[in-house]
C-alpha positions as semicolon CSV with decimal commas, in nm:
position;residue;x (nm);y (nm);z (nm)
1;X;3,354;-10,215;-0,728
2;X;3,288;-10,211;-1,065
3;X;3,048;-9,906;-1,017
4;X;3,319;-9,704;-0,794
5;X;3,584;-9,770;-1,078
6;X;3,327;-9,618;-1,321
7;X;3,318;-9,320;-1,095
8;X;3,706;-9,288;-1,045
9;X;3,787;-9,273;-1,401
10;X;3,519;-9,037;-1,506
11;X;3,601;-8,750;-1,231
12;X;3,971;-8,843;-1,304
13;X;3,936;-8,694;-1,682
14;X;3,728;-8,473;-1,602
15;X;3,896;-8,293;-1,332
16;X;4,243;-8,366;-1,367
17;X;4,444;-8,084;-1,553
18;X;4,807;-7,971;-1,645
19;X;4,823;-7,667;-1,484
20;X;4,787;-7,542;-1,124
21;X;4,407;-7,562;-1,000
22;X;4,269;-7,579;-0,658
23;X;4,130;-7,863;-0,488
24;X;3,777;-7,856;-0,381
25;X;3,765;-8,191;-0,239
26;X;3,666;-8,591;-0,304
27;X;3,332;-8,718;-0,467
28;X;3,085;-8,919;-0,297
29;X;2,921;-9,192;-0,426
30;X;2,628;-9,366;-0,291
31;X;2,712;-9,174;0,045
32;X;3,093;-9,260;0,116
33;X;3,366;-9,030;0,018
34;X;3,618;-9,118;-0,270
35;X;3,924;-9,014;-0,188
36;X;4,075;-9,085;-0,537
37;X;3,785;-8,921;-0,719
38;X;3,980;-8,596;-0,654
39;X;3,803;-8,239;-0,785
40;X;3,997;-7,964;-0,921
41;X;3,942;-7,617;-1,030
42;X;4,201;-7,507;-1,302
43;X;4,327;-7,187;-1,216
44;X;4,283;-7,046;-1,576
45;X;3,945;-7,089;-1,543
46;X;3,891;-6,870;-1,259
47;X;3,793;-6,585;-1,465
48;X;3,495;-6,785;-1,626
49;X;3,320;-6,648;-1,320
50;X;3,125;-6,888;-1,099
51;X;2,835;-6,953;-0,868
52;X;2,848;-7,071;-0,509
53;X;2,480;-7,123;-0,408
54;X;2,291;-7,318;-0,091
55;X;2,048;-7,261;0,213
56;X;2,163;-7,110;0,506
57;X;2,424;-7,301;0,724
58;X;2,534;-7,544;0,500
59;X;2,884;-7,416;0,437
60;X;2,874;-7,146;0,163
61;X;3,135;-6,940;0,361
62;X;3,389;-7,183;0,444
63;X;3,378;-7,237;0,060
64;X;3,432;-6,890;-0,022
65;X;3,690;-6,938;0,247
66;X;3,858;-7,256;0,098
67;X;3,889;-7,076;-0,225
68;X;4,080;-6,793;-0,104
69;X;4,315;-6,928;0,064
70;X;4,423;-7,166;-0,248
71;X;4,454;-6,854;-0,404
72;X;4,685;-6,688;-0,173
73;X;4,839;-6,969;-0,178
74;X;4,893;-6,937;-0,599
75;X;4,969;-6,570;-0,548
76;X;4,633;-6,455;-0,660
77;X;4,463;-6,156;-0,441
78;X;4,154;-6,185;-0,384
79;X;3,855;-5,916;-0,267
80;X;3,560;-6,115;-0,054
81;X;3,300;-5,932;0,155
82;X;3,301;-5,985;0,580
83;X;2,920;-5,980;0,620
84;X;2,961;-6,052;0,997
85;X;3,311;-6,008;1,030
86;X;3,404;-6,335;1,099
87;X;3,664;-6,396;0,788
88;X;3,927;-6,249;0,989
89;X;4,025;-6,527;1,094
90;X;4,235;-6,573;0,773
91;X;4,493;-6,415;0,876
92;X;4,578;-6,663;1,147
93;X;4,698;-7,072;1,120
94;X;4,384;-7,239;1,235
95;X;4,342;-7,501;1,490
96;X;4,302;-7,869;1,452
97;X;3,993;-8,066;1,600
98;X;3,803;-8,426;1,558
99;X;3,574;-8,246;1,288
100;X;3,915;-8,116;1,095
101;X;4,088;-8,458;1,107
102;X;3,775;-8,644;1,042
103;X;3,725;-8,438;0,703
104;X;4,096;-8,470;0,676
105;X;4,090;-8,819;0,673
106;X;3,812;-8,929;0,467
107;X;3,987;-8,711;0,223
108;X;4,343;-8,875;0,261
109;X;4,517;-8,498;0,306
110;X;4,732;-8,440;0,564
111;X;4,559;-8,115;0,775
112;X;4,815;-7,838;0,794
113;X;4,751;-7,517;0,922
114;X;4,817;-7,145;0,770
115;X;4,749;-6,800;0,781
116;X;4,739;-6,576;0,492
117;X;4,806;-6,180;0,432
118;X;4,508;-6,030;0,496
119;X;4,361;-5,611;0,472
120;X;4,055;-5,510;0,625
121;X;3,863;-5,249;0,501
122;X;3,509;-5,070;0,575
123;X;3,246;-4,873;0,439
124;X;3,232;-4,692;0,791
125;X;3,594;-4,670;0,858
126;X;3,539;-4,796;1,215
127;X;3,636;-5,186;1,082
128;X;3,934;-5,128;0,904
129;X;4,056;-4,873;0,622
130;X;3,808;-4,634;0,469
131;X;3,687;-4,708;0,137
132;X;3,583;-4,419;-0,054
133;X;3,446;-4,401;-0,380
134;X;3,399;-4,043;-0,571
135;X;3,004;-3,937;-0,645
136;X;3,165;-3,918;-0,979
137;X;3,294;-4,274;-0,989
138;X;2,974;-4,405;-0,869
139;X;2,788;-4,238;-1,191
140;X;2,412;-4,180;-1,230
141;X;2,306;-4,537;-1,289
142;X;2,491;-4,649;-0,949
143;X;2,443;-4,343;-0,737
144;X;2,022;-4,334;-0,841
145;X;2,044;-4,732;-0,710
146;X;2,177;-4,615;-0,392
147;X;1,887;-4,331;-0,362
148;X;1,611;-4,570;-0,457
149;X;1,531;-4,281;-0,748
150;X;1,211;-4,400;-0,991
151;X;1,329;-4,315;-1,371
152;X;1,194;-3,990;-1,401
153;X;1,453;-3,905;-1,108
154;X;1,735;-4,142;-1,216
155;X;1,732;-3,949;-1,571
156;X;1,767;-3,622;-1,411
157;X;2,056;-3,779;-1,225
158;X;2,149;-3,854;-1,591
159;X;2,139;-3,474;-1,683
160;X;2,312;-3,356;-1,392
161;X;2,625;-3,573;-1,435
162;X;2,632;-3,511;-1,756
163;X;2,630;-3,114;-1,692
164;X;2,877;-3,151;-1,480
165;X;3,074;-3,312;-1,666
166;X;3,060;-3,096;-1,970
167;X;3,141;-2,789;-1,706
168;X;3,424;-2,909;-1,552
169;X;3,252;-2,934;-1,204
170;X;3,387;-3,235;-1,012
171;X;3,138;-3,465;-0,792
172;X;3,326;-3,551;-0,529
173;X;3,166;-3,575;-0,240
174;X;2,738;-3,537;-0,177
175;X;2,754;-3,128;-0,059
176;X;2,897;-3,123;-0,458
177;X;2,612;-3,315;-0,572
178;X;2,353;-3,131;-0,330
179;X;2,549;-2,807;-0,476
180;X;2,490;-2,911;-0,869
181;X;2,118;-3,033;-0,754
182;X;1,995;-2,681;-0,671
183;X;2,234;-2,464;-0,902
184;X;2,070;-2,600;-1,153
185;X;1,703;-2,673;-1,039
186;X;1,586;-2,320;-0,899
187;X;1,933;-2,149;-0,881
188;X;2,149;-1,941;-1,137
189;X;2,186;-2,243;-1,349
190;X;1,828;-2,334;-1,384
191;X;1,770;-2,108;-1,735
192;X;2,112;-2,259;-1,901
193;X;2,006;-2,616;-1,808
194;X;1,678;-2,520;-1,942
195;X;1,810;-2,431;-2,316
196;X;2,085;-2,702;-2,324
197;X;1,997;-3,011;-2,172
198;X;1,562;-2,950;-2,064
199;X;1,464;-2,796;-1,709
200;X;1,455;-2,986;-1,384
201;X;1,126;-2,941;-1,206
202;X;1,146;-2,851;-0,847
203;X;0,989;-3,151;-0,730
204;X;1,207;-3,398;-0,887
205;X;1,496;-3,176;-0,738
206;X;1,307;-3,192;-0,399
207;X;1,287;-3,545;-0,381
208;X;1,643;-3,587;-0,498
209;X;1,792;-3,352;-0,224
210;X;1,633;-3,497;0,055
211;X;1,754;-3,849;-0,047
212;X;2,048;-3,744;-0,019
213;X;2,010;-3,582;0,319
214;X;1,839;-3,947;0,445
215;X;2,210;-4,034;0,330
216;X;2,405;-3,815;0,544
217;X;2,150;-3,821;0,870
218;X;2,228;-4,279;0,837
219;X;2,613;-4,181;0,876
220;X;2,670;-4,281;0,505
221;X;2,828;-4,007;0,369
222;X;3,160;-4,065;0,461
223;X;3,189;-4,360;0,142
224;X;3,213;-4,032;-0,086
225;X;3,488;-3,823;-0,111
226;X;3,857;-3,859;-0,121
227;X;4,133;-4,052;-0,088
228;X;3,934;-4,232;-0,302
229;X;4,006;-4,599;-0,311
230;X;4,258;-4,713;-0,546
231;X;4,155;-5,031;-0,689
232;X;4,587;-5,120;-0,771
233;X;4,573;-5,162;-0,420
234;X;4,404;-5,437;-0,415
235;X;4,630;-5,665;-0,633
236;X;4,910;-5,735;-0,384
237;X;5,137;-6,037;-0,245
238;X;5,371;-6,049;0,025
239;X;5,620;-6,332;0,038
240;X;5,451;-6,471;-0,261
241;X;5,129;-6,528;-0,151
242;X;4,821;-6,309;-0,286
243;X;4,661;-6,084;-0,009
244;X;4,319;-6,154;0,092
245;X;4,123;-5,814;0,099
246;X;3,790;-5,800;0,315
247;X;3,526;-5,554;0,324
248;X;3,381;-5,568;0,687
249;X;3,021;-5,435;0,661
250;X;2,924;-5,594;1,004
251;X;2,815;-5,249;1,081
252;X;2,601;-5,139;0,776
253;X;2,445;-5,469;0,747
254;X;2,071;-5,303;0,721
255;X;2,227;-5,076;0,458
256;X;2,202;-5,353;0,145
257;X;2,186;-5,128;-0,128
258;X;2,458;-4,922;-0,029
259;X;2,714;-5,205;0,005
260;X;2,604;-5,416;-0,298
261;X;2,613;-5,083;-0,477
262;X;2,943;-4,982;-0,379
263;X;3,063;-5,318;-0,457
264;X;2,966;-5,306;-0,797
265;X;3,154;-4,950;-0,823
266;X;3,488;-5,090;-0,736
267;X;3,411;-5,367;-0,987
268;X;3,284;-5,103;-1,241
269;X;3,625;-4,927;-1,212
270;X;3,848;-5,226;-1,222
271;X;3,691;-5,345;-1,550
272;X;3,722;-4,974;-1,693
273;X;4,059;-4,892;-1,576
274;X;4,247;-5,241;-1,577
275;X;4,437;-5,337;-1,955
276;X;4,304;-5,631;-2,160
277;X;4,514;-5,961;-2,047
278;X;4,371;-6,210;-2,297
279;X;4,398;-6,588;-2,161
280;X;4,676;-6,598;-1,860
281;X;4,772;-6,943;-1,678
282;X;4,581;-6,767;-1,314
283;X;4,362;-6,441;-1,272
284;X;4,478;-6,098;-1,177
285;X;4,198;-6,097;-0,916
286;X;3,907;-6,270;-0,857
287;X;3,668;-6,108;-0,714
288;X;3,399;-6,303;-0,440
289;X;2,999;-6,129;-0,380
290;X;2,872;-6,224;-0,111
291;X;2,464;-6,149;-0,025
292;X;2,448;-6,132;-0,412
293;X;2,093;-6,139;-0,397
294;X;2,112;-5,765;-0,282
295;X;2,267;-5,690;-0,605
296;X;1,982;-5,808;-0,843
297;X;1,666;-5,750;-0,619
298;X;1,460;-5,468;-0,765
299;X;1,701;-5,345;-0,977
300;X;1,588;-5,147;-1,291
301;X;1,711;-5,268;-1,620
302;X;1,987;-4,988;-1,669
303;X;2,126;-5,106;-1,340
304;X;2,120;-5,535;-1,478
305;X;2,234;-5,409;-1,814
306;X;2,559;-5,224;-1,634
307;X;2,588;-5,557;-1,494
308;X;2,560;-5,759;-1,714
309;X;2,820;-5,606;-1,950
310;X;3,096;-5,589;-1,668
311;X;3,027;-5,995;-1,615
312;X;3,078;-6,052;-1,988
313;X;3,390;-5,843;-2,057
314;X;3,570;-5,830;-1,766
315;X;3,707;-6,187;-1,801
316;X;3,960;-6,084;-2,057
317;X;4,098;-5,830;-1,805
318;X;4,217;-6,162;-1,597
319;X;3,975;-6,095;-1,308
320;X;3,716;-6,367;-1,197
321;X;3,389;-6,280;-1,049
322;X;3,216;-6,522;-0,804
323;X;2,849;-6,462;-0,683
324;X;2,740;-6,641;-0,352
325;X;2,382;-6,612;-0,257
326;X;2,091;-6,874;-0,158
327;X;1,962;-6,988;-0,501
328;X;2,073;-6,981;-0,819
329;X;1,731;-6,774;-0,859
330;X;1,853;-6,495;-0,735
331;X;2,122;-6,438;-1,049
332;X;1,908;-6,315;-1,329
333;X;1,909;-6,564;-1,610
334;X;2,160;-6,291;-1,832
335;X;2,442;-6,327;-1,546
336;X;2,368;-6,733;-1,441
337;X;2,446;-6,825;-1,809
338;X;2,820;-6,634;-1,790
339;X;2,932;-6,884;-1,475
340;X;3,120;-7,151;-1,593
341;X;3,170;-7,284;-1,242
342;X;2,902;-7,361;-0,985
343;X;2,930;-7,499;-0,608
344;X;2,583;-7,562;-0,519
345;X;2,554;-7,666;-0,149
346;X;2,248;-7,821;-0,037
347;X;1,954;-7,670;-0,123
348;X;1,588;-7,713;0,132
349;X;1,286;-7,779;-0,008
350;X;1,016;-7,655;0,311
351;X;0,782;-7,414;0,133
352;X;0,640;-7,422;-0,216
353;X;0,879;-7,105;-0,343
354;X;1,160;-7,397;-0,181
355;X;1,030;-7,673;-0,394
356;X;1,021;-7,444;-0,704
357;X;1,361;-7,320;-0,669
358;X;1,493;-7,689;-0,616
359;X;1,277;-7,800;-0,941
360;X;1,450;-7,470;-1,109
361;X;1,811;-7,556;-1,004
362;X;1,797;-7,904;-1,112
363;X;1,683;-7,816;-1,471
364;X;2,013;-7,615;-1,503
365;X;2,208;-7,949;-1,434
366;X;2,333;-8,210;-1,719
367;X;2,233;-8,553;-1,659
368;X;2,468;-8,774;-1,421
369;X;2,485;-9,154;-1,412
370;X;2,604;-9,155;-1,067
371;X;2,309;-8,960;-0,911
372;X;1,951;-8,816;-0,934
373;X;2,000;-8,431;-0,880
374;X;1,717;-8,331;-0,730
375;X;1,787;-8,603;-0,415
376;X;2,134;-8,552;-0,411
377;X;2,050;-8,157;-0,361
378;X;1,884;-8,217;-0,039
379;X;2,051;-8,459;0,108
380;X;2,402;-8,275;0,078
381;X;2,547;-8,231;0,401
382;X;2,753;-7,942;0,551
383;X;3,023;-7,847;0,388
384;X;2,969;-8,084;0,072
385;X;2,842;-7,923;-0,226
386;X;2,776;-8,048;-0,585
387;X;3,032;-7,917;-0,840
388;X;3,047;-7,894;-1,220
389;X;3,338;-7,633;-1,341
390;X;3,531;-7,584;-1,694
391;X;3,779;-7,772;-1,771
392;X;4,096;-7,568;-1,947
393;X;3,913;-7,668;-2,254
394;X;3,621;-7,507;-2,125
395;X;3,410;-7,797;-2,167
396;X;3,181;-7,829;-1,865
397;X;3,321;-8,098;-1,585
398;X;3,124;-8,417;-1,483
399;X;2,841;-8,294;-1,232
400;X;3,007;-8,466;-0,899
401;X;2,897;-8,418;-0,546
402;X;3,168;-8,322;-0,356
403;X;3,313;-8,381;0,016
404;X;3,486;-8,035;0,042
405;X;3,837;-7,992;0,169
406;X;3,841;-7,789;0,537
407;X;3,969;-7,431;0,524
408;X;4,349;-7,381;0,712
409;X;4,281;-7,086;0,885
410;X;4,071;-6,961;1,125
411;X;3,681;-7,034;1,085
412;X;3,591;-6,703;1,296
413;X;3,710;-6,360;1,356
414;X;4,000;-6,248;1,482
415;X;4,003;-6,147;1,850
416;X;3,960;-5,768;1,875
417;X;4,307;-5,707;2,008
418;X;4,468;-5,920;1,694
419;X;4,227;-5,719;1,468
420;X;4,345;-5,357;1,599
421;X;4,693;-5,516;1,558
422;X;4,602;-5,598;1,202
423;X;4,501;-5,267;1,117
424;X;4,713;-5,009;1,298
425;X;5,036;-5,214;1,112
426;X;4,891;-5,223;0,751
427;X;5,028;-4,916;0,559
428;X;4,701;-4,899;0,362
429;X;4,459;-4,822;0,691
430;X;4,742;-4,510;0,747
431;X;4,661;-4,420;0,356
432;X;4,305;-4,374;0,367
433;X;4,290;-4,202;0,691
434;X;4,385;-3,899;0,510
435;X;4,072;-3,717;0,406
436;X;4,146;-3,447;0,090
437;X;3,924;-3,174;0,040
438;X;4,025;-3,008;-0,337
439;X;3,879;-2,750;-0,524
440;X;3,517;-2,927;-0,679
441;X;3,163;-2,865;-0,767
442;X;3,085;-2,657;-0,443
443;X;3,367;-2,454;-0,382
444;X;3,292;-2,388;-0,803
445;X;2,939;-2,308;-0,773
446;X;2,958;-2,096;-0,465
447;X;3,235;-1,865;-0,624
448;X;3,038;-1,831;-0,936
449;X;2,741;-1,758;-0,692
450;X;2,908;-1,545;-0,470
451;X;3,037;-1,301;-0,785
452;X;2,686;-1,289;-0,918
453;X;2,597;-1,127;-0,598
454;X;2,873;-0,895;-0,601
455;X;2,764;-0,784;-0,976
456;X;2,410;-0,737;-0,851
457;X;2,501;-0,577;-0,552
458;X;2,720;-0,289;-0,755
459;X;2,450;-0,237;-1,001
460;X;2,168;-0,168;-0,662
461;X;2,386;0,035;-0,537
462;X;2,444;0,245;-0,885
463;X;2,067;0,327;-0,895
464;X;1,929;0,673;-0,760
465;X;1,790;0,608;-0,389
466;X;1,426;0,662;-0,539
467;X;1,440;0,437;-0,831
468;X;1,191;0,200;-0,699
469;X;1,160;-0,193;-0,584
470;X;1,468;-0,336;-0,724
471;X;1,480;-0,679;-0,891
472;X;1,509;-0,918;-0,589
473;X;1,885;-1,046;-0,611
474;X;1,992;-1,381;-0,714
475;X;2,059;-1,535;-0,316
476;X;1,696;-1,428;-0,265
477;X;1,563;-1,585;-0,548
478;X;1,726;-1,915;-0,451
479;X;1,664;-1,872;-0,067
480;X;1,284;-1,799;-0,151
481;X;1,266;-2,063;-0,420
482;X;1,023;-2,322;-0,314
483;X;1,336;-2,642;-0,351
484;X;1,511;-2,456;-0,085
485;X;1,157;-2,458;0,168
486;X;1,146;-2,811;0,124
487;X;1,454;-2,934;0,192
488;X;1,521;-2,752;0,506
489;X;1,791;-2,549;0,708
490;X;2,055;-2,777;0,703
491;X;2,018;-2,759;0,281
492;X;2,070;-2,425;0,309
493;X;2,370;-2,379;0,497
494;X;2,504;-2,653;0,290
495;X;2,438;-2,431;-0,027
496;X;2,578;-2,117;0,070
497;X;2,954;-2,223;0,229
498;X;2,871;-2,258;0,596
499;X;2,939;-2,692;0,545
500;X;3,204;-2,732;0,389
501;X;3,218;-2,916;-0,004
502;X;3,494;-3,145;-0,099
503;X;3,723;-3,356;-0,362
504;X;3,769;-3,550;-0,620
505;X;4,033;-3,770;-0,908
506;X;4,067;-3,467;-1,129
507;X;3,851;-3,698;-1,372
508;X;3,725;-3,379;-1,559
């Protein structure tokens, strides 16, 4: 008794706040749940960031779904990605069972059911609204991620951005980029580019071009262009309660590096374009990545640097950013240190790489009096995790393993009728049906083209019948040009106006 009163007192201080927080659940000590030992995540400290880590099937995503719904609840939005499309489900009360009121019970909580606002969005627009993002608002660093450019290529990407932007030519969509690509490679542009900013070689060009078109021929390009998304959009509440935004990428799950990629766009633009907040009683946002591993795998420094810098600033816009992945590995050492709050389910130790993550993981623990980390890590059960968080002090919390409270909605998707419901009534799916095609980068280049021509054309036909081989003309320069073989008909058309170009913010 003695041992457990030790135990209540110290999670009591260490948990127990003034303000709102959300409750995770009971510790466990020597394998029974403590109801008292209750564990709390102030709200405030939301946008400290955090970490929700474990192996496969032991409950990460009913965490991630636990959380958002306590922050609906608080009337904090929230932005999670569906990987399977199974967090629908939100959106509807769940349904009580023995498993519910077991957890229920051991936890002394009465079990009652909700449903909270929820949007559904995709990359595809076949899942829910469109989300678009400009080539522009991507920028070189993201877009050369997405293209799996080396650095030679990725600092041409550098150069053409950069060109752009100092020419008023607006990336909207990839027939602008493809446009800029060859313009200035081994079209009209290539002997300006030269003298200003250092030439492009054709086969850098080359490879960049048909990148792109690997793009298009997946389906993909349909995520550039506008209505671009508008990130306002996704800090809403209806009836008080903070709507729950999912990305369904059920259908681009072999497409990693596009959806990690994009993901880090909208969080790019939400750290550039949202005002300084300084320390607020709950978050604007907080923001959940899922699969976070995808984000950090083979990424060059530029790319973990970008990162790195959004993680560490962003906080005093008021959003929170929580990365859920396998390991605690997986978060490059930079990022892991910037989470002040970590939900580490159980972790398996099969393999040697298993035992060395485990042996990893437990170094970045404080010592506990109540347990032995490494055996508590692997002998967690589903849907119990071990917690340590900030208190509103910012102090790190006692490290306590955790019986997690069960999520109130649905733990699956929504039926495919109730989904199609979802989306044909949200006012947001109308909005970004609407495709807009303005005035950018092609429709630019191919006037400028186009008059060239026109000059040449007058000056041929000027010349005496017999004056000889004229200069060939600018469009047969480009058409012969050696870029232009490689990349094939469909490049062509694309360069001369027979595909049509499109949009952008009117960023220039």
């Amino acid at each position: 008794m003695e041992r457990t009163s030790a135990f209540i007192d110290k999670i009591k201080k260490s948990y127990t706040s003034q303000g709102s927080g959300i409750y995770l659940g009971a510790g466990i000590l020597d394998g029974e749940v403590i109801a008292d030992a209750e564990v709390n995540l102030p709200l405030k400290m939301m946008n400290r960031h955090g970490l929700i880590a474990g192996a496969t099937g032991t409950g990460k995503t009913r965490t991630l779904q636990l959380l958002a719904e306590q922050l609906s609840d608080a009337g904090v939005p929230v932005f999670m990605l569906d990987v399977k499309g199974d967090l629908s489900g939100l959106n509807h009360p769940g349904i009580n069972n023995s498993g519910i009121e077991e957890r229920a019970t051991a936890l002394n909580k009465p079990f009652i059911s909700s449903g909270f606002p929820v949007e559904v969005y995709s990359l595809s627009g076949k899942h829910g609204a469109q989300m678009r993002a400009t080539v522009f608002e991507f920028g070189p660093v993201l877009l050369s991620k997405i293209l799996e450019l080396n650095d030679t290529q990725a600092g041409v990407m550098a150069v053409i951005f950069k060109y752009a932007d100092d020419h008023k030519l607006q990336l909207v969509d990839l027939n602008d980029l493809k446009k800029v690509v060859s313009y200035l490679s081994d079209g009209p542009g290539a002997a300006e580019i030269k003298e200003s900013y250092g030439s492009i070689s054709g086969a850098t060009a080359g490879t960049i071009l048909r990148k792109i078109v690997a793009i298009e021929q997946q389906g993909l390009s349909r995520i550039f262009g506008e209505k671009s998304f508008d990130i306002q959009d996704l800090i809403n509440r209806i009836d008080g309660k903070g709507v729950i935004s999912l990305l369904n990428i059920s259908d681009v799950q072999n497409q990693p590096v596009l959806f990690s990629t994009f993901l880090l766009s909208l969080l790019a633009e939400i750290f550039y374009t949202m005002p300084e907040a300084g320390d607020l009683d709950k978050p604007k946002l907080v923001f959940f990545f899922d699969e976070a591993h995808l984000l950090f795998k083979d990424s060059p420094k530029a790319f973990l640097e970008q990162i790195e810098t959004i993680i560490r600033l962003i906080r005093s816009k008021g959003i929170g950013v929580f990365f859920c992945t396998q390991t605690p590995m997986d978060v490059p050492e930079s990022i892991l240190g910037q989470l002040g709050n970590r939900v580490q389910h159980a972790l398996r130790a099969f393999t040697p790489n298993d035992v060395e993550a485990l042996k990893k993981t437990v170094n970045t623990y404080p010592r506990s009096d109540f347990y032995e980390i490494d055996r508590i890590l692997t002998s967690l059960g589903t849907g119990q995790a071990l917690v340590t968080v900030l208190n509103e002090k910012g102090i790190p919390t006692e490290v306590v393993a955790t019986h997690l409270s069960p999520p109130r909605a649905i733990m699956g998707p929504l039926s495919e009728a109730d989904l199609d419901t979802l989306m044909q009534s949200s006012s947001l799916y109308q909005k970004y049906q609407e495709v807009i095609d303005p005035i950018s980068a092609y429709d630019i280049l191919t006037q400028r083209i186009n008059e060239k021509l026109e000059a040449e054309e007058e000056i041929n036909q000027s010349k005496p019948a017999n004056a000889g081989r004229v200069e060939k003309s600018t469009f047969e320069k480009v058409i012969n040009a050696p870029i232009t073989r490689q990349i094939g008909t469909a490049i062509v058309r694309g360069l001369f106006g027979m595909l049509t170009g499109k949009r952008s913010r009117g960023r220039y």
